[in-house]
N, C-alpha and C positions, 0 to 999 in steps of 0.2 A: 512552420507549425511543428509542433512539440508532439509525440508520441506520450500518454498518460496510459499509465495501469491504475486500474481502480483496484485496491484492496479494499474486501468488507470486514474483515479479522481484526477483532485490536490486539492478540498477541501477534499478530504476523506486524501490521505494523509497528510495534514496539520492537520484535528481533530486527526491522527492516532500521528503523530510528538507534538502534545502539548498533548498528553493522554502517553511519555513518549516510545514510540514506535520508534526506529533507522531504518530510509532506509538504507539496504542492497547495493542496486546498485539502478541508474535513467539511463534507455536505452531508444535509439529510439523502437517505435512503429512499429512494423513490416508491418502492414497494413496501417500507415502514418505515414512514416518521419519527418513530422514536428510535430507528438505531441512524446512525454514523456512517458513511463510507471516508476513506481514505485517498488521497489521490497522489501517485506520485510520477515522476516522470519514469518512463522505461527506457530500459537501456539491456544488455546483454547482462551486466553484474548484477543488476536489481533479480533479474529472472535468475542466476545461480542463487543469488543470497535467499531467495525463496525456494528455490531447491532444496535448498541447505537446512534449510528451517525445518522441511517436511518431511526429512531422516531421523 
């Protein structure tokens, strides 16, 4: 079984997407339906590359 980070951000995941990073799955929000979450797999590089974003 695969370790997922949930991103709720669409610019985080778009710096995650051009840093070479594949969304897993895009589901409704469980707390609101009309927004998005992002799923990706987590790894060590994923967690710098959103490091990185946050500077």
């Amino acid at each position: 079984m695969r370790n997922i980070r949930v991103v709720h951000s669409l610019a985080l995941m778009m710096h995650l997407v051009r840093n070479g990073f594949a969304v897993i799955k895009v589901i409704d929000s469980f707390t609101d339906k009309n927004l998005k979450v992002f799923l990706f797999e987590d790894s060590e590089e994923l967690k710098d590359c959103m490091i990185r974003f946050k500077k």
